[in-house]
C-alpha positions in Angstrom: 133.7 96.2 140.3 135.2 98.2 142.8 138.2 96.8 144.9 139.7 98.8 148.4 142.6 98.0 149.8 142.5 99.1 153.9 146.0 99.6 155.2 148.6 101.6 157.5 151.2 103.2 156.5 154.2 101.3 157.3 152.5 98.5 157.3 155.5 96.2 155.7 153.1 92.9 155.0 150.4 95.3 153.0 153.7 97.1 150.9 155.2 93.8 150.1 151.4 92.3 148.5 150.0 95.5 147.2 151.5 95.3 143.8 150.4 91.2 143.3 146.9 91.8 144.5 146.6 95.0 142.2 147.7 92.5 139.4 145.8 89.6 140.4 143.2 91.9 140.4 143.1 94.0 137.3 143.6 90.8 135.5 140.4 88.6 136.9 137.9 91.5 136.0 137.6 94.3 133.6 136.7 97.2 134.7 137.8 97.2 138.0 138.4 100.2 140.3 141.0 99.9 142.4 141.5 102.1 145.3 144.0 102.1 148.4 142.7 103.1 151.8 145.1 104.4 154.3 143.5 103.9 157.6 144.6 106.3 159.5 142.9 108.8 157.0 139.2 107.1 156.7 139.1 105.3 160.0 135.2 105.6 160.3 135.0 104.1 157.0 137.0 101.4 157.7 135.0 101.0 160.9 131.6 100.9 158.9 133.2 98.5 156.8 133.8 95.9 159.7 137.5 96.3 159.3 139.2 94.7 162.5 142.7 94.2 161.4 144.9 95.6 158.7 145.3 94.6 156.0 141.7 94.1 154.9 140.2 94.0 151.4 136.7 95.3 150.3 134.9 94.5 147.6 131.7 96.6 146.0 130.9 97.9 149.9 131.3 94.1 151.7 134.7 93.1 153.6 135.6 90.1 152.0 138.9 89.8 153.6 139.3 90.2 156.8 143.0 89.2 156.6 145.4 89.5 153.7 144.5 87.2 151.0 147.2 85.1 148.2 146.9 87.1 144.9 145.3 83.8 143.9 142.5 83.9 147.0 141.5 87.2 145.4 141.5 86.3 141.8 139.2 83.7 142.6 136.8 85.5 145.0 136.9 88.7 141.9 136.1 85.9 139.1 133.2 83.9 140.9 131.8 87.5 142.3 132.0 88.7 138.6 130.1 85.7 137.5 127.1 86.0 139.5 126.8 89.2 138.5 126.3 88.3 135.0 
């Protein structure tokens, strides 16, 4: 499972939750890819993606959060996405 993180730089609200939502998410799914997308260098991609406001989280290709999520919003969207998977 592959997990983006869209933000700016200087972006105080995405510093101060990066490290909990890596956490929170490296700890509701093996195997996870976790990647961090400054904004300002992929701005198409984030524009593809249906990004409208920062920070935004993407999971496997689909914006699930158009807003920034509680550690435990994204746990919970990474477990029940893992289980229909299996």
């Amino acid at each position: 499972m592959k997990v983006e993180l869209i933000h700016a730089p200087g972006c105080s609200r995405c510093a101060g939750a990066r490290e909990s939502l890596k956490a929170a998410a490296e700890g509701a799914v093996t195997g996870l890819e976790w990647r961090e997308i400054n904004v300002l260098d992929e701005m198409d991609y984030a524009v593809e993606h249906g990004v409208l406001s920062l920070p935004a989280i993407v999971i496997d290709g689909e914006l699930v959060f158009s807003s920034l999520p509680t550690a435990q919003q994204l746990r919970t969207a990474l477990i029940r996405r893992n289980a229909k998977d299996k």
